[in-house]
C-alpha positions as CSV (number, residue, x, y, z in Angstrom):
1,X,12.6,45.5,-129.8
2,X,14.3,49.0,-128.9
3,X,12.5,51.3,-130.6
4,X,15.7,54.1,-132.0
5,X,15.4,57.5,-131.2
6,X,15.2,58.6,-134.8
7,X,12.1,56.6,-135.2
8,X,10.5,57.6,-132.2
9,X,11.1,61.7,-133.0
10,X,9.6,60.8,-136.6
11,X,6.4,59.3,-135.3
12,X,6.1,61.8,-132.8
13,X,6.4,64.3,-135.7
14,X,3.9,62.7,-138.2
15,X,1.7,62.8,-134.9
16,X,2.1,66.4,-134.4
17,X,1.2,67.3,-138.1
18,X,-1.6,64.8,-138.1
19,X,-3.1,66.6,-135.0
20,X,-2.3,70.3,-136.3
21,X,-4.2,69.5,-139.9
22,X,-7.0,68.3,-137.6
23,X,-7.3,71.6,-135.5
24,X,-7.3,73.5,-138.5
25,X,-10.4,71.5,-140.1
26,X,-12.2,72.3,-137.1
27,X,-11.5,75.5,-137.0
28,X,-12.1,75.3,-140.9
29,X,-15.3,73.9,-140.4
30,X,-16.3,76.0,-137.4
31,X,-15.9,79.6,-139.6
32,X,-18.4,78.2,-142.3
33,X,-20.7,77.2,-139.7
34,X,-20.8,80.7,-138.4
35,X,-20.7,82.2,-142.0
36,X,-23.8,79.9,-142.5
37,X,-25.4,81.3,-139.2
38,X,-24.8,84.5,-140.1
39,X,-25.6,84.3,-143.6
40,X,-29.3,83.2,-142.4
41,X,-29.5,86.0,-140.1
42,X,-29.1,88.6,-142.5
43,X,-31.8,86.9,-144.8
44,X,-34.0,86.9,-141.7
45,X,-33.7,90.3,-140.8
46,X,-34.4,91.2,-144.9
47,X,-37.7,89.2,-144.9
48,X,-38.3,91.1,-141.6
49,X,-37.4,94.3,-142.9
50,X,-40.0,93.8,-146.5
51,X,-42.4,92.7,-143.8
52,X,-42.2,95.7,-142.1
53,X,-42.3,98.0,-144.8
54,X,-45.0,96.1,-146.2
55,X,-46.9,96.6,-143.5
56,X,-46.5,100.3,-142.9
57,X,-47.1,101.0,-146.4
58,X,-51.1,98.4,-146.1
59,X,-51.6,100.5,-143.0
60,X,-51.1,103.9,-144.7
61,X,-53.3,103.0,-147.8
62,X,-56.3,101.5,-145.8
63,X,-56.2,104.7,-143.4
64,X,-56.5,106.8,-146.7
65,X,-59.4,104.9,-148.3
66,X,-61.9,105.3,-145.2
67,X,-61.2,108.9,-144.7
68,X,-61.9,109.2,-148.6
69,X,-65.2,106.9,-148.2
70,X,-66.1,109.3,-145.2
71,X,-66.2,112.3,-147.7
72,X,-67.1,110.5,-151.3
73,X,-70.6,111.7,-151.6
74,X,-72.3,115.0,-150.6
75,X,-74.5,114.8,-146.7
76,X,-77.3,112.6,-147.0
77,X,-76.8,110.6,-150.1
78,X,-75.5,107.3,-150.7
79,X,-72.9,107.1,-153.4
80,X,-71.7,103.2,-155.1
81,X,-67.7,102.6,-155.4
82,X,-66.0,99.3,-155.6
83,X,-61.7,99.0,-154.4
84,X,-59.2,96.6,-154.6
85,X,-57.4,94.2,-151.2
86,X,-57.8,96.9,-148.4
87,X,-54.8,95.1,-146.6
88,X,-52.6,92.2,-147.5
89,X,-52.3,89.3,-144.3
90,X,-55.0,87.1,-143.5
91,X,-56.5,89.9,-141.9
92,X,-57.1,91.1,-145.6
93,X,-60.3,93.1,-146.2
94,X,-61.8,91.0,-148.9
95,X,-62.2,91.8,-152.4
96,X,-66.1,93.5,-152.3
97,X,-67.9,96.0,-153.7
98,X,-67.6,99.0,-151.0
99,X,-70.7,101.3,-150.1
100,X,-70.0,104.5,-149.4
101,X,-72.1,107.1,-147.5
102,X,-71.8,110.8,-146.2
103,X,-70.5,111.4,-142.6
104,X,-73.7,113.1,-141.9
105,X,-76.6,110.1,-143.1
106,X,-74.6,106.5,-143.0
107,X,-76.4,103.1,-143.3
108,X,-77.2,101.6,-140.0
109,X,-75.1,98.6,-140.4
110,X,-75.5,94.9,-139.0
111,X,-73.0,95.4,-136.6
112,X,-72.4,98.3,-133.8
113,X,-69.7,98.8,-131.6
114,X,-71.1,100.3,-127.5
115,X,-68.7,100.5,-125.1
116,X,-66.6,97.3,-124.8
117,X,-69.5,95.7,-126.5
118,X,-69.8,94.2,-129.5
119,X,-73.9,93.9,-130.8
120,X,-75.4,92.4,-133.9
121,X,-78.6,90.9,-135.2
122,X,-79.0,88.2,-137.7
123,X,-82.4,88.0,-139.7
124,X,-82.2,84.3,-140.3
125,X,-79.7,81.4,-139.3
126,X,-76.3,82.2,-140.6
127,X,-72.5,81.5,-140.5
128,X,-71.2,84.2,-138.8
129,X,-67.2,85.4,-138.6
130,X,-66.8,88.7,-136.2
131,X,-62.5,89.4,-136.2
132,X,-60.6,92.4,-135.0
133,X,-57.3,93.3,-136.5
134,X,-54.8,96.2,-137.7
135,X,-53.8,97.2,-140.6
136,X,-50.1,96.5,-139.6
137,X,-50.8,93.0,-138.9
138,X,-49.8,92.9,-135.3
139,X,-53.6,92.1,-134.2
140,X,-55.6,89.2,-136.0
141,X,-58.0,88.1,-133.2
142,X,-61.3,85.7,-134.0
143,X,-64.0,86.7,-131.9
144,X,-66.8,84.7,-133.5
145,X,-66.8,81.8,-135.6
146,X,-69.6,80.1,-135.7
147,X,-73.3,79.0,-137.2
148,X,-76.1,81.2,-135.1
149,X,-79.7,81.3,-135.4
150,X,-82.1,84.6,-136.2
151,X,-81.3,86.9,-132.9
152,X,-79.4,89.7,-131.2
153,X,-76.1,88.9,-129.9
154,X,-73.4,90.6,-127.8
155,X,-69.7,90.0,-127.4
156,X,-67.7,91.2,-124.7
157,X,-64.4,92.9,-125.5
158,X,-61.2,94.1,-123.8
159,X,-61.9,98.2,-124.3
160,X,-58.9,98.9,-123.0
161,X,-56.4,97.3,-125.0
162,X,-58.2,99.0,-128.5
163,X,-58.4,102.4,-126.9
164,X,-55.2,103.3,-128.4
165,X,-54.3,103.0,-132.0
166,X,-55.9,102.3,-135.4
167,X,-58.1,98.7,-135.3
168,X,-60.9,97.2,-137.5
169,X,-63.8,95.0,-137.1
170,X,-64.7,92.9,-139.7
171,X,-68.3,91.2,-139.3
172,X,-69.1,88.5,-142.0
173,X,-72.6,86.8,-142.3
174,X,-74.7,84.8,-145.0
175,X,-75.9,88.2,-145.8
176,X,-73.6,91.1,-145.2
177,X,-70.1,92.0,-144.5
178,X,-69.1,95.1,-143.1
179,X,-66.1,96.3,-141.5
180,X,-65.9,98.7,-138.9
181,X,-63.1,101.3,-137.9
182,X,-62.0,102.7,-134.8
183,X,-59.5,104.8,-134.5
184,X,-58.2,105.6,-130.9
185,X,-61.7,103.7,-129.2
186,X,-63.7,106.3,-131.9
187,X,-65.4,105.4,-134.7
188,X,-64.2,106.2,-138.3
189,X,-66.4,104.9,-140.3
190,X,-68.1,101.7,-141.6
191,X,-67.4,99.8,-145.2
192,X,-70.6,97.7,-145.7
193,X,-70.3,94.9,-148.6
194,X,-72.7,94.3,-151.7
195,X,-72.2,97.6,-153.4
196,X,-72.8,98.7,-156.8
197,X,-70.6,99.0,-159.6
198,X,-70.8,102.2,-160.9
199,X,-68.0,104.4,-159.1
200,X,-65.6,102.3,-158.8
201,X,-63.2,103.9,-161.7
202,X,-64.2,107.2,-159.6
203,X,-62.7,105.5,-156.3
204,X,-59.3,104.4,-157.6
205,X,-58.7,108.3,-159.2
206,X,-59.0,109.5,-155.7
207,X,-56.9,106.8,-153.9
208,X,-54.3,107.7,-156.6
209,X,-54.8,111.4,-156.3
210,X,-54.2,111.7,-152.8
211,X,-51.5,109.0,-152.5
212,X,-49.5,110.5,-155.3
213,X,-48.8,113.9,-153.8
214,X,-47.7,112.1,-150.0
215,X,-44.3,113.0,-151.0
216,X,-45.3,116.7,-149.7
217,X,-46.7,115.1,-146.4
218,X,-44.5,115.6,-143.7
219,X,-42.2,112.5,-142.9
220,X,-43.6,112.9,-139.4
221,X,-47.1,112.4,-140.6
222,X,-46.6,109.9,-142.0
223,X,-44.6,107.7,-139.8
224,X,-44.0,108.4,-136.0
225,X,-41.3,106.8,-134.3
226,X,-43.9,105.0,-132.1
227,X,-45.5,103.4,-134.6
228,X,-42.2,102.3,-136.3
229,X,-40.7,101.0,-132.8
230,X,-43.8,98.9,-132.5
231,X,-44.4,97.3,-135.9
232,X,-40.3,96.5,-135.5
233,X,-40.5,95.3,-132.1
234,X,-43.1,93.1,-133.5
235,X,-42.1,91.5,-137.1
236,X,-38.6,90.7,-135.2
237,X,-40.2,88.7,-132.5
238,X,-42.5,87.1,-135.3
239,X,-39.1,86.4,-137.3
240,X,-37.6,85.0,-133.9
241,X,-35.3,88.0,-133.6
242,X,-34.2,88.1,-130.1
243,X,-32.2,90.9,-130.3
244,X,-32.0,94.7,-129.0
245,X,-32.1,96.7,-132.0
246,X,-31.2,100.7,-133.4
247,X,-33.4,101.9,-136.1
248,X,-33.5,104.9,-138.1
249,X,-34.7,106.2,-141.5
250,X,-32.4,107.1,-144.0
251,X,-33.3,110.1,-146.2
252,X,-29.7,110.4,-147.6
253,X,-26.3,108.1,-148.0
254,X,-24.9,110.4,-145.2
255,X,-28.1,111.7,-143.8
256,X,-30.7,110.7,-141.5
257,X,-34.1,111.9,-140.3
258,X,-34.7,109.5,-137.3
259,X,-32.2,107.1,-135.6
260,X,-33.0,105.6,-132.2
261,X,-31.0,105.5,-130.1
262,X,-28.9,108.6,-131.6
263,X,-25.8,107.7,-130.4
264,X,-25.9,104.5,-133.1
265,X,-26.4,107.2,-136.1
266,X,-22.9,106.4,-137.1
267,X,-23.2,102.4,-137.0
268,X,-27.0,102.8,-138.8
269,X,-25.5,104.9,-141.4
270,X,-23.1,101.5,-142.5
271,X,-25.8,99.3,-141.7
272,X,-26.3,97.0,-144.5
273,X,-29.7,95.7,-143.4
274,X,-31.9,98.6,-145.0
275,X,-35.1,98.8,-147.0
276,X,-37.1,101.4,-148.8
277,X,-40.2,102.9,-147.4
278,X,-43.5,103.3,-148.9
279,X,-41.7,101.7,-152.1
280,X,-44.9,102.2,-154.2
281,X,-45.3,105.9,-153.7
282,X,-44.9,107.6,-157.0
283,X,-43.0,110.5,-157.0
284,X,-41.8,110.7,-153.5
285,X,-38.0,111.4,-152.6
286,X,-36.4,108.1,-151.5
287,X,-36.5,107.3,-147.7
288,X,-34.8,103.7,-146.3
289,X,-35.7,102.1,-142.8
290,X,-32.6,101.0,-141.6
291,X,-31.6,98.5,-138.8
292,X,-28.6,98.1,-136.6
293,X,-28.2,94.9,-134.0
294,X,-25.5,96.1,-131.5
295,X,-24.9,92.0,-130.4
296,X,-25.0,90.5,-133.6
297,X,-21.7,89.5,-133.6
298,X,-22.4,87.9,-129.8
299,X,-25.6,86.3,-130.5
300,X,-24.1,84.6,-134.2
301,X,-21.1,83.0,-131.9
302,X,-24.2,81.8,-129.1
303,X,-26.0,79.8,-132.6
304,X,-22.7,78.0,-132.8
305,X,-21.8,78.1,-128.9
306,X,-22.4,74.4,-128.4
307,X,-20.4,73.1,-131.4
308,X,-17.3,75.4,-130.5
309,X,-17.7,74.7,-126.4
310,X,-17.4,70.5,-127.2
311,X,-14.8,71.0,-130.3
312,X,-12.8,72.9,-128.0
313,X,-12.9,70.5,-125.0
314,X,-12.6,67.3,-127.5
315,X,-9.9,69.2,-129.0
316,X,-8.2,69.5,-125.8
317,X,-8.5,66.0,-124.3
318,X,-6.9,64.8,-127.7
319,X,-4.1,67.5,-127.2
320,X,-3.7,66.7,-124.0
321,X,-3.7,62.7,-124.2
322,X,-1.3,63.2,-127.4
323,X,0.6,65.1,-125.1
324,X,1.0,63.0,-122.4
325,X,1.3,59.9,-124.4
326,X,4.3,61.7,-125.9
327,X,5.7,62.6,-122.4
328,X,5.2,59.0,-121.2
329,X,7.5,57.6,-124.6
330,X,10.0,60.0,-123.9
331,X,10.3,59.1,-120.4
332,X,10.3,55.1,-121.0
333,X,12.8,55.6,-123.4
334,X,15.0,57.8,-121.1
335,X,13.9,55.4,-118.3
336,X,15.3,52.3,-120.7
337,X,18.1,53.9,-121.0
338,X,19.0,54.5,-117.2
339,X,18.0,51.2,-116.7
340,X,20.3,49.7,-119.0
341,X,23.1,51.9,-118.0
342,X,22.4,50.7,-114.0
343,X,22.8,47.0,-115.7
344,X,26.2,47.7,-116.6
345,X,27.4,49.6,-113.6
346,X,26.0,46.6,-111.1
347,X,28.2,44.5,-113.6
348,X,30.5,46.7,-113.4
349,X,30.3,46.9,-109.5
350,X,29.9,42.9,-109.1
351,X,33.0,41.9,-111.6
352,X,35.7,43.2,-109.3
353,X,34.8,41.3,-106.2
354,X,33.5,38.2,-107.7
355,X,36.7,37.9,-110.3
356,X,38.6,38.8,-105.8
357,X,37.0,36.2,-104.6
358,X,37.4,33.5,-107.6
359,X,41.3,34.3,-107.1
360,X,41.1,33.9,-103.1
361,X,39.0,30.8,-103.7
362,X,41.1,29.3,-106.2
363,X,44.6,30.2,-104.5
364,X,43.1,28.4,-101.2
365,X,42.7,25.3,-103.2
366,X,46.7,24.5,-103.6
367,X,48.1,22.1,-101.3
368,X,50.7,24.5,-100.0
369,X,48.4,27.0,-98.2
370,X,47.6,24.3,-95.6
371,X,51.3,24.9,-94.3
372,X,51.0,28.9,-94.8
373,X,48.6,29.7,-92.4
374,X,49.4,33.7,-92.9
375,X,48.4,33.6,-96.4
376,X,45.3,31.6,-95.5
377,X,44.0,34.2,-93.0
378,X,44.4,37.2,-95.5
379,X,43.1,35.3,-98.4
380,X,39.5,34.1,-96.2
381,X,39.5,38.4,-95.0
382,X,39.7,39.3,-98.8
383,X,37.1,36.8,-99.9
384,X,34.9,37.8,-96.6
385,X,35.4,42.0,-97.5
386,X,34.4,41.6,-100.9
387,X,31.4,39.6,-100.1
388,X,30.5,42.5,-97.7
389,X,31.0,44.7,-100.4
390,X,28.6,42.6,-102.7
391,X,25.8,42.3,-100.4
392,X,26.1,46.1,-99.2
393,X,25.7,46.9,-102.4
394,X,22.5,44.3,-102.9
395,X,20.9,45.6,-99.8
396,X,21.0,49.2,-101.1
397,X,19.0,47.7,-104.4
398,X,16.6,46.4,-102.4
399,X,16.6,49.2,-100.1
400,X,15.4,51.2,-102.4
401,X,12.6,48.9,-104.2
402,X,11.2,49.2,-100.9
403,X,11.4,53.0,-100.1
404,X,9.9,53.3,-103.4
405,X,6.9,50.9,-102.6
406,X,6.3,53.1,-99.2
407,X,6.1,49.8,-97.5
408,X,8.5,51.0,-94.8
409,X,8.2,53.0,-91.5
410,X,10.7,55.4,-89.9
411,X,11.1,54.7,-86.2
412,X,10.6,58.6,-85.1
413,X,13.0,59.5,-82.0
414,X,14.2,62.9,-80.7
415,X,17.5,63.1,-82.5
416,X,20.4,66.1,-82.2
417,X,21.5,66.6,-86.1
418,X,24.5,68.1,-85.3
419,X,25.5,65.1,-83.3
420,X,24.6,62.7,-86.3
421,X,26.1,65.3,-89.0
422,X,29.3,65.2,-86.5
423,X,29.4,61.5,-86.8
424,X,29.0,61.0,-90.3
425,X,31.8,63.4,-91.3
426,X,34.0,61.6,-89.1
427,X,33.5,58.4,-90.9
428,X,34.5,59.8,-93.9
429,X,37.3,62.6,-92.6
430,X,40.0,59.6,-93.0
431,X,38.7,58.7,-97.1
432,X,39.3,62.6,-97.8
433,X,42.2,62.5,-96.0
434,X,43.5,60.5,-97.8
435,X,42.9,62.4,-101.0
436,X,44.8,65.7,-99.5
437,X,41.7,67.3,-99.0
438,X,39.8,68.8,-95.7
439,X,36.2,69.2,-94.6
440,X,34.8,72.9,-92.9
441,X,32.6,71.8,-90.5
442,X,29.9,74.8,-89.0
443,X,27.4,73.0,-86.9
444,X,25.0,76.2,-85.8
445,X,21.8,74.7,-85.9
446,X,20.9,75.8,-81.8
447,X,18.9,73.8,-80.8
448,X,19.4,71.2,-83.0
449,X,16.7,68.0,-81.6
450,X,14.2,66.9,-84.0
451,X,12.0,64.0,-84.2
452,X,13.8,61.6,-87.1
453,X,14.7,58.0,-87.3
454,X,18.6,58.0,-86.6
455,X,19.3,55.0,-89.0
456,X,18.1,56.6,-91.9
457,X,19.4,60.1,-90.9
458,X,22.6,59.3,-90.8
459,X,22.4,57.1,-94.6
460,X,21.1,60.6,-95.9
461,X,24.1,62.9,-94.4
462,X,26.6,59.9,-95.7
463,X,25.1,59.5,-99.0
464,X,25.8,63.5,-99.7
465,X,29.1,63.6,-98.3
466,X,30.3,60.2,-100.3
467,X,28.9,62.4,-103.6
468,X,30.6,65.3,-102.1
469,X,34.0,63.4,-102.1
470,X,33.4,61.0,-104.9
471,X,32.5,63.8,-107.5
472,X,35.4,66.1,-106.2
473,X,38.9,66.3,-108.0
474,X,42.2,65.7,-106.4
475,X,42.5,67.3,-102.9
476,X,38.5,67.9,-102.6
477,X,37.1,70.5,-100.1
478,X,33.8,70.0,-98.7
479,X,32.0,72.6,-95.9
480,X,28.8,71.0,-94.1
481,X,26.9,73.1,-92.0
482,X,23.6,73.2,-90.5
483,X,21.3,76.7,-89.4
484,X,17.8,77.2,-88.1
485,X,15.2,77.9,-90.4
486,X,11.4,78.6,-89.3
487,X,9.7,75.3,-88.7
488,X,12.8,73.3,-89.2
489,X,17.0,72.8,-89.1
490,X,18.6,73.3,-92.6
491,X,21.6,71.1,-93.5
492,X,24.3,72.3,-96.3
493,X,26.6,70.3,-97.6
494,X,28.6,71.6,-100.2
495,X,32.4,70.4,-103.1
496,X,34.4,72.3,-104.7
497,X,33.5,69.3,-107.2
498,X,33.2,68.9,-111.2
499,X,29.6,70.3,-110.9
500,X,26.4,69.5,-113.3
501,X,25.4,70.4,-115.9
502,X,22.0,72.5,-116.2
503,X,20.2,69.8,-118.8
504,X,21.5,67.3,-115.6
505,X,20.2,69.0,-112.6
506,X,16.5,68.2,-112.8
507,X,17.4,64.5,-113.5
508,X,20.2,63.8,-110.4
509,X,17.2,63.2,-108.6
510,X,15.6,60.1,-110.6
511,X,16.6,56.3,-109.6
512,X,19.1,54.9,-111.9
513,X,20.3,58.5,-113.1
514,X,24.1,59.0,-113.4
515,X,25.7,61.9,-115.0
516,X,27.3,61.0,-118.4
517,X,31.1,61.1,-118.5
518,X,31.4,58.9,-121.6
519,X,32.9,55.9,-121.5
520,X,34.9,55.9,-118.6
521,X,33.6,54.3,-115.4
522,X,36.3,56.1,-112.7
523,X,33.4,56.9,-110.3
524,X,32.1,54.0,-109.1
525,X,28.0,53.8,-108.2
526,X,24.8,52.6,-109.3
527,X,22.6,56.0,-109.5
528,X,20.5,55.6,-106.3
529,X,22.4,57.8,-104.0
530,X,20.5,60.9,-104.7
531,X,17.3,59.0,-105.1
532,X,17.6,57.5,-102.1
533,X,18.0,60.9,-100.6
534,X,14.8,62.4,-102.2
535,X,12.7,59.5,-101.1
536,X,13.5,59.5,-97.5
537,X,13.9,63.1,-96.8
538,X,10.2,63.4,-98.8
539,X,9.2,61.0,-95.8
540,X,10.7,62.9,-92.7
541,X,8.0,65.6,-94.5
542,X,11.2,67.7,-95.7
543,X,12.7,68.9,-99.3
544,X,15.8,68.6,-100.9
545,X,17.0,71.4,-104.1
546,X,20.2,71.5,-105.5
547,X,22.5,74.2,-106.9
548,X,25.2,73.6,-109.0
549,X,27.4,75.1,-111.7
550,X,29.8,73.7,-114.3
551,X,33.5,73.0,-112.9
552,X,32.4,75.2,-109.8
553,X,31.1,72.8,-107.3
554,X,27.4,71.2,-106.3
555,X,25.7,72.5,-102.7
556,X,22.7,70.5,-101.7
557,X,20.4,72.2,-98.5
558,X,18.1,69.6,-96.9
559,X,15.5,71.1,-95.1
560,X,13.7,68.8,-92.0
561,X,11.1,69.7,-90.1
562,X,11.1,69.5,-86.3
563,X,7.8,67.2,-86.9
564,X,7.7,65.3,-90.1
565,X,4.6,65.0,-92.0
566,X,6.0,61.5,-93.2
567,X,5.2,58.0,-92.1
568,X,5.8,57.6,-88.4
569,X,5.7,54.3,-87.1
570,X,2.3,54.8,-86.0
571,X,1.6,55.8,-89.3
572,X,2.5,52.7,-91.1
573,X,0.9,50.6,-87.9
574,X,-2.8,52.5,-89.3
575,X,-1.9,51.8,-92.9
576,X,-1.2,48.1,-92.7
């Protein structure tokens, strides 16, 4: 069944749209992925930025309450006060009763810090839970953890990596708990537990009346851009936050007191990733911390890098096969075609010297050509030409079935082209001749020996000069010359002729192609002289191009190299 080409352009069509619609779900599907990614990257980064803020605000408030526990009673005396959470991680200073004492006379507590080491003494067997941390949350370590018996005991710490900064101790036992600070590697005070009740309202009115006029503190005080950079650097690498980052801290919509780095100001200022500081201070002027990722936009396309990358290539390989599949109908079709058009020319080729012969057969048959011997010698020449005619034409089919297989080899010899060229146009001088026409001749190619198998040489020069003449009008000119070329000899041959074309020119080339002329069939020919020249110049290692215009005339230059990179008879000898 022969598909018509209607059908095939509709299928081909329904194809295309099928395959478009399914690009543009993907791609469809790809945006909301990355709206997804970055939809959890901005909740990320808010959860980072309450942590943060969070933080900074605990780690004000705890600072506060031990410098106000330092000064809460007068030198020497022992005053009773009970606070809330002192910080808010599992760090967290436990809810206790807090005793406070003078900087001057303090309570020897159960735990002392000398050096890099850690003492304390236990009166009796206890549980015992010694932990070091910040305010911030950035250090939570577990020193001790542990049931001890009654003794004196010493752990060993790293001095210099609390020398610097604001860190507690918190010791907890069966029968105390005291935290310790240090501020720097010096000591700012102890908060030892079972307290008294009594001043505890006392406590909270001072808390609140130095925390409620911080707005007057300088900003700088408060927060130092080292201490920001830190906790930041931190809470994003605890989020999983790989990113470099700007911060800054936003005192106005169009203002800012801090941005690092300062050449971001403008991108931090339309940051939407920004959260207020010290949100619990009373009457203070508002202040945001804002945030600024420079690669977001990178590192959101890298979460979605490996769906895109094999999308993309699937995508492709469909496009491609689709492609290709389309190419390969298209050609078949055209191929049908040719083929079925090369049916009818052979018919067309065989009918007139088989319908010859059946007349010369037949009119040798009567009884009176035994006694007309004159008749009987022209009637066995016509049957004997046509049947040379037949088979010349059979032997150029299989010709090239073979050339095409490559199961051939060219017999290499030095041969002179201008001598084969000479020889050829002499063949055919009396056939244009004939046709009032003439052939310019220009033989230049000095020297003019290269290595070629003769036989098939001189088939490619007549093949193009038959075209030549076949495909020219009434009175046809040809000119065939031949010039050196670097590496090579270059052979012309060009008509005066009806031309081709453009659409035609690529496919002159291709077996079975013939150039449409409707439904006459006044040049005779199956197709295969071009072909037939492609194929066996392409083995001497050389090239064949065509130029051609409408009504203007066809030249076709064949290059051949002085050594062909084709199949030599020694060649073909390896091969088999």
């Amino acid at each position: 069944m022969r598909l018509k080409q209607k059908t095939i352009v509709a299928i081909a069509l329904l194809t295309t749209l099928a395959l478009l619609g399914l690009v543009f779900v993907q791609f469809y599907l790809l945006r909301n992925a990355v709206q997804l990614k970055e939809q959890a990257f901005r909740e990320n980064v808010q959860d980072a930025l309450n942590k943060i803020v969070d933080k900074l605000e605990t780690g004000e408030t705890v600072s506060r309450v031990f410098s106000l526990t330092l000064h809460a009673s007068p030198p020497g005396q022992q005053g009773t006060l009970k606070v809330q959470a002192l910080a808010v991680s599992d760090s967290t200073i436990a809810t206790d009763s807090v005793q406070v004492t003078s900087d001057v006379l303090l309570l020897r507590p159960p735990v002392r810090l000398e050096g890099n080491r850690i003492s304390y003494t236990l009166p009796a067997r206890q549980q015992v839970n010694l932990r070091i941390f910040d305010a911030l949350g950035r250090e939570d370590t577990v020193l001790v953890n542990a049931t001890q018996p009654a003794g004196t005991y010493t752990v060993v710490i790293d001095s210099s990596r609390y020398n610097t900064g604001e860190f507690f101790y918190k010791f907890t036992a069966d029968s105390s708990s005291t935290v310790l600070r240090f501020k720097d590697g010096t000591a700012g005070g102890a908060l030892p537990g079972k307290l008294a009740f009594e001043k505890r309202e006392e406590m909270v009115w001072r808390v609140l009346n130095r925390l409620a006029p911080a707005h007057r503190d300088p900003r700088a005080t408060r927060l130092t851009p080292a201490t920001l950079d830190s906790i930041i650097a931190f809470q994003l690498k605890e989020n999983g936050i790989a990113l470099d980052y700007a911060y800054g801290v936003l005192t106005a919509p169009d203002s800012m007191s801090l941005a690092t780095p300062a050449h971001h100001r403008k991108n931090l200022l339309a940051s939407p990733f920004k959260r207020r500081l010290f949100p619990h201070d009373l009457f203070t002027p508002r202040s945001d911390l804002v945030l600024y990722f420079p690669g977001q936009r990178f590192y959101l396309l890298q979460q979605v890098s490996a769906p895109l990358a094999a999308t993309v290539i699937l995508m492709a390989i469909i496009v491609f096969c689709f492609v290709f599949t389309l190419r390969t109908v298209f050609r078949q079709k055209r191929f049908t075609t040719q083929v079925t058009d090369f049916i009818n020319n052979m018919t067309h080729e065989f009918k007139t010297p088989i319908a010859t012969i059946a007349l010369a057969s037949e009119a040798l048959q009567k009884p009176e050509m035994a006694q007309q011997p004159g008749r009987l010698l022209r009637y066995g020449r016509i049957i004997h030409d046509e049947n040379l005619r037949m088979r010349h034409q059979v032997d150029k089919i299989l010709q090239m079935a073979i050339l095409e297989e490559g199961d051939f080899e060219l017999h290499l010899a030095p041969v002179a082209v201008n001598k084969i060229v000479a020889q050829a146009v002499e063949n055919i001088a009396l056939q244009v001749e004939s046709r009032q026409g003439r052939i310019e001749c220009r033989l230049e190619a000095e020297p003019d020996v290269i290595a070629a198998d003769a036989v098939h040489l001189a088939n490619i020069v007549h093949n193009l000069l038959e075209n030549a003449n076949k495909y020219s009008p009434a009175a046809p000119r040809l000119r065939v010359a031949t010039h050196n070329q670097e590496g090579g000899i270059l052979l012309e041959i060009a008509d005066q002729g009806i031309g081709i074309r453009p659409e035609d020119q690529k496919m002159v080339f291709e077996k079975y192609y013939r150039v449409h002329t409707g439904n006459r069939h006044d040049v005779k020919g199956f197709g295969l002289g071009l072909s037939y020249v492609k194929l066996l110049v392409a083995a001497h290692g050389g090239r064949v191009s065509l130029e051609s215009e409408l009504h203007q005339g066809t030249t076709i230059r064949v290059f051949l190299p002085l050594q062909p990179g084709g199949r030599g008879r020694e060649g073909a000898a390896n091969r088999q």
